[in-house]
C-alpha positions in Angstrom: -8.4 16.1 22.8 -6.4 12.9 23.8 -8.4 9.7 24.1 -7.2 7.9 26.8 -5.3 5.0 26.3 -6.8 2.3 28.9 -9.9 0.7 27.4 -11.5 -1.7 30.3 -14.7 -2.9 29.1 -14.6 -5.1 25.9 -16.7 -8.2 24.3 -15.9 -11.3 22.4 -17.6 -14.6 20.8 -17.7 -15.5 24.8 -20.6 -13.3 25.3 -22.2 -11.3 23.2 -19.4 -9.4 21.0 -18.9 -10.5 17.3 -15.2 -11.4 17.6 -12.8 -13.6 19.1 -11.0 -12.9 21.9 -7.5 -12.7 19.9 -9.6 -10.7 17.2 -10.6 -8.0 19.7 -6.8 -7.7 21.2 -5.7 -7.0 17.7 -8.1 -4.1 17.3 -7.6 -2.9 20.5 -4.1 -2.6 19.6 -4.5 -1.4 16.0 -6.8 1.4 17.7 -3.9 2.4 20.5 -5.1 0.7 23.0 -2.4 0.0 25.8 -4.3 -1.0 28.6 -7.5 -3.4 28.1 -9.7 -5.6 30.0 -11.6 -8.1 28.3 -15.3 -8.5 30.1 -17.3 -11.2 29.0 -20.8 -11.4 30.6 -20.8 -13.8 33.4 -17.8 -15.8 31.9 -13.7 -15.6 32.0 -13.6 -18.3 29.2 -12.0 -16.1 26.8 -8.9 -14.3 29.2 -6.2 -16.9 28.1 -6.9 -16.2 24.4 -7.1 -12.8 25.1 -3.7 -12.6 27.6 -2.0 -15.2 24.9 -2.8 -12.3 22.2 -1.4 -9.6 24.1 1.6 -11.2 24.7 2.1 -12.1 21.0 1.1 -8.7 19.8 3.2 -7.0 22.2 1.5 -3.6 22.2 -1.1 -3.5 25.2 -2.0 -5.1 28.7 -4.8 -7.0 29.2 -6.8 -6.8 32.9 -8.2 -10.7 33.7 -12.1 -9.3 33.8 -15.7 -10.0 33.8 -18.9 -8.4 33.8 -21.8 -9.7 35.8 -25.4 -9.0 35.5 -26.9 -8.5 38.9 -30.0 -7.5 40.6 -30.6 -4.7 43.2 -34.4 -4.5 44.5 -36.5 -3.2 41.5 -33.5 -2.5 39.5 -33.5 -6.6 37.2 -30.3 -5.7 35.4 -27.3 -3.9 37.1 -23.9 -4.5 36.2 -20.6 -5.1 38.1 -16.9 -5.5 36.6 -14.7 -7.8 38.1 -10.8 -6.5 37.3 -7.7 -8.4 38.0 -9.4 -11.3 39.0 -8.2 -15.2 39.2 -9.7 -16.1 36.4 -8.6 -19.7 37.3 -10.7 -19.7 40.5 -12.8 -22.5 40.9 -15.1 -20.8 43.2 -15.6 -18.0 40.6 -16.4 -21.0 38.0 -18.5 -22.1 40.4 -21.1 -19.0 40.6 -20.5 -18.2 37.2 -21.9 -21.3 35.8 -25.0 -21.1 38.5 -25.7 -17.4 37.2 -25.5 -18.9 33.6 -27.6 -21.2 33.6 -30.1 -18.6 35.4 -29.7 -16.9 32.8 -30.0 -19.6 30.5 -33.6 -20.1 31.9 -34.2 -16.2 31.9 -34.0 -16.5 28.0 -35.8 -19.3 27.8 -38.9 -17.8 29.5 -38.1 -14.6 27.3 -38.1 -17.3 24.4 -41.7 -18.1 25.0 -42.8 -15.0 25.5 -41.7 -13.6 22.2 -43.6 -16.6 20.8 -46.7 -16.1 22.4 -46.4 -12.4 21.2 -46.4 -13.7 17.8 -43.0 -13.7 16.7 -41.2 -16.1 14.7 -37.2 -16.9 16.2 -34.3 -18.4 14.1 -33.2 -21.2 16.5 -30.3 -22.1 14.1 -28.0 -19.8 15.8 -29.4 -20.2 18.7 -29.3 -23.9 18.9 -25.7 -23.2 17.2 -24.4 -21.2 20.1 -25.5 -23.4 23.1 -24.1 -26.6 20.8 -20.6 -24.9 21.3 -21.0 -24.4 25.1 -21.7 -20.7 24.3 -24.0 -18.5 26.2 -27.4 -17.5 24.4 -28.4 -13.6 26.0 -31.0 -11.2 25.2 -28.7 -9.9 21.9 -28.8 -13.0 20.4 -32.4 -13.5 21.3 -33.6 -10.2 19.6 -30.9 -10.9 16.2 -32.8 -14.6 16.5 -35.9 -12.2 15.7 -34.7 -9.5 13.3 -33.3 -11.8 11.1 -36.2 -14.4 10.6 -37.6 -13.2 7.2 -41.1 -14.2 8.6 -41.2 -10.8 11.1 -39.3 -8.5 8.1 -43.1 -7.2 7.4 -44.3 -6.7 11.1 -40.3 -5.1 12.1 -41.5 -2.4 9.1 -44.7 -1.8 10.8 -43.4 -1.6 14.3 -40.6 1.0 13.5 -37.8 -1.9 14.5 -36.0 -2.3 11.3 -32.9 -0.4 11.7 -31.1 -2.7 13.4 -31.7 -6.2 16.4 -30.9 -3.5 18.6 -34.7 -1.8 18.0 -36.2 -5.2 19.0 -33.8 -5.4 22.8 -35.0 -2.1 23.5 -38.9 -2.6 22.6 -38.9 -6.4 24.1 -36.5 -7.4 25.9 -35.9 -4.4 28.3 -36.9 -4.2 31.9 -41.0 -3.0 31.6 -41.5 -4.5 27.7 -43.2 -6.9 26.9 -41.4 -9.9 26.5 -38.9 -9.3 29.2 -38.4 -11.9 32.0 -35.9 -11.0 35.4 -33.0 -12.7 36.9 -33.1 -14.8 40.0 -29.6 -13.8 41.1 -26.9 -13.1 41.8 -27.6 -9.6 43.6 -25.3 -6.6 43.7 -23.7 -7.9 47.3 -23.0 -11.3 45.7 -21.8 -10.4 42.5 -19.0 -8.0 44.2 -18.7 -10.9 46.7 -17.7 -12.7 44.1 -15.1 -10.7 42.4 -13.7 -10.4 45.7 -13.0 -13.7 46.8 -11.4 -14.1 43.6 -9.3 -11.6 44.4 -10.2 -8.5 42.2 -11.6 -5.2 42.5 -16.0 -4.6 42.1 -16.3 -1.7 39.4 -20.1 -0.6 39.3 -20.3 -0.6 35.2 -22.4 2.4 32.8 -24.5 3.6 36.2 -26.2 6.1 33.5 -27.3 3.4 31.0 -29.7 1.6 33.7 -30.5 4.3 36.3 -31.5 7.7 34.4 -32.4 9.7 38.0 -29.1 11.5 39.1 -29.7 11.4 42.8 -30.5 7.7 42.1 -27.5 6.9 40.9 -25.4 9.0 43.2 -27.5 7.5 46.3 -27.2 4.1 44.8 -23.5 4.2 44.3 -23.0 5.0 48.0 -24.8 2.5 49.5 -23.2 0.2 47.2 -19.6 1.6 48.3 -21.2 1.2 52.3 -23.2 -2.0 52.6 -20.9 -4.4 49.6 -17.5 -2.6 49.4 -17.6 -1.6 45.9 -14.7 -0.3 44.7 -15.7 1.7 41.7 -17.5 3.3 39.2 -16.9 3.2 35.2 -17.3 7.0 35.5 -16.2 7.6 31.8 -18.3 5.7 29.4 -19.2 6.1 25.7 -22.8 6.8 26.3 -22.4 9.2 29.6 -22.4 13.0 28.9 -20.1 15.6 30.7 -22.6 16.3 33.5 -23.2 12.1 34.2 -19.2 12.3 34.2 -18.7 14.4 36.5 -21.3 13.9 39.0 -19.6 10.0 38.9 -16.6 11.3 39.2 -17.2 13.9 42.2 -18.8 11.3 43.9 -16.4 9.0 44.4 -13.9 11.3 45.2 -15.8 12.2 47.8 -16.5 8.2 48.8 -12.8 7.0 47.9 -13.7 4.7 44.9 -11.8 4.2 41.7 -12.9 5.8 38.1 -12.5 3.6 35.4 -13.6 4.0 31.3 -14.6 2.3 28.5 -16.3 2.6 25.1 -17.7 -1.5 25.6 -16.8 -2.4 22.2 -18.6 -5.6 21.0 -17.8 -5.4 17.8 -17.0 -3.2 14.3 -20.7 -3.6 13.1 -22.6 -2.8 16.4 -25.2 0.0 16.2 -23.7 1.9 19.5 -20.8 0.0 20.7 -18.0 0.1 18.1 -14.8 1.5 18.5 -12.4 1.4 21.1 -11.6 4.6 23.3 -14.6 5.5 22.0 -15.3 8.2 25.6 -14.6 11.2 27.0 -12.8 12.1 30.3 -14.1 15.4 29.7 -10.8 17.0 31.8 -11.0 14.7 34.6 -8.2 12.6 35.6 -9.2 9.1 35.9 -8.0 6.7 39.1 -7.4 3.2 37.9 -5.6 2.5 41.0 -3.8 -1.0 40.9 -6.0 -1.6 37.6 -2.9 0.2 35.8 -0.3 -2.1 37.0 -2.0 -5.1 35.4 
């Protein structure tokens, strides 16, 4: 089987990927990508790079995109994709930087927690990525862990030393111990925002933060009613065939888009590491105007 071509979910320096933006157009590329949107979390500072590649390279599209973290009752982590946004937008500059530096302080708390929990934390990186006007996120924070040669014996004990990954999941997830929730923005304001910057709300990975079916599917349509959403990443590296298709179903049903991605953040990630790395499973995706970018 075919993977597709269109690859709209992707990670650089910006955020929490491991390359630059131009570095992640070129694999893209190299891995037949035609059609790609670069999604930095809660930041658009690495599009130009990314739409200068593309043009250089001459093999692939690039959709202006973002991905912001949001928050939705008890739910302290959803996320929505912004597509074909200005990414000039001063307004959009404007609520990104708020939602930063909430996050920003999110860590910070999370930083202290870890601490009091006993844990040692490299701040040379750290202290590195917030010198370069960088954002610092929970990946950085749980690598900041795994890689301080004080917590290599207590990692072993704990079952955590495959890979920084092991520590997100046992700290720094919603319910663990060392995880602290976002202030804002909610759902209605983060698709508020893509739209006043002109781009379409994707809801991004339902699967990978709500497990309950009818959860997802009742969440998705109140999304679509009470915000306008105006998708779902129905096709994703980590959703099986049922997931897909229930996504998929649904928003036929509701009118919204189906977009896809494998999230690639970089060749070395644990899960996320090659592009068109998902599965349409026989369904034909709607990208709607996403594909004229």
């Amino acid at each position: 089987m075919t993977s597709p071509t269109f690859d709209l979910q992707s990670h650089s320096l910006h955020s929490d990927g491991a390359l630059s933006a131009a570095e992640v157009v070129a694999r893209a590329a190299d891995a037949g990508v035609e059609l790609l949107s670069l999604t930095d979390h809660d930041t658009v500072d690495g599009i130009d790079e990314a739409l200068a590649a593309a043009k250089s390279d001459g093999r692939l599209r690039i959709v202006p995109g973002v991905e912001i973290s949001s928050i939705d009752g008890e739910h302290e982590d959803l996320h929505l994709l912004g597509y074909d946004i200005d990414h000039h937008d001063p307004l959009l500059a404007e609520r990104l930087t708020i939602w930063r530096e909430d996050r920003s302080m999110r860590v910070s708390r999370m930083e202290d927690a870890l601490l009091e929990l006993g844990w040692h934390i490299d701040e040379a990186p750290l202290a590195a990525r917030r010198a370069a006007g960088k954002p610092v996120g929970r990946p950085h924070l749980a690598q900041a862990v795994f890689f301080h040669p004080g917590n290599a014996e207590r990692l072993e004990a704990e079952g955590l030393s495959g890979d920084y990954s092991d520590v997100l999941v046992a700290y720094l997830t919603p319910g663990a111990p060392a995880f602290r929730r976002r202030t804002t923005p909610t759902v209605g304001e983060a698709i508020a925002a893509v739209h006043d910057a002109g781009g379409l709300a994707v809801w991004a990975h339902p699967f990978w933060d709500i497990d309950d079916a009818n959860e997802v599917l009742d969440t998705l349509a109140r999304f679509a009613a009470d915000y306008g959403l105006d998708g779902v990443e129905a096709f994703y590296a980590t959703h099986t065939e049922r997931q897909t298709r229930l996504l998929v179903d649904a928003a036929a049903e509701l009118g919204l888009l189906t977009t896809g991605s494998a999230d690639f953040h970089g060749p070395e990630h644990a899960h996320f590491n090659r592009f068109r790395a998902f599965d349409t499973y026989g369904r034909v995706p709607n990208l709607g105007t996403i594909a004229d970018a």
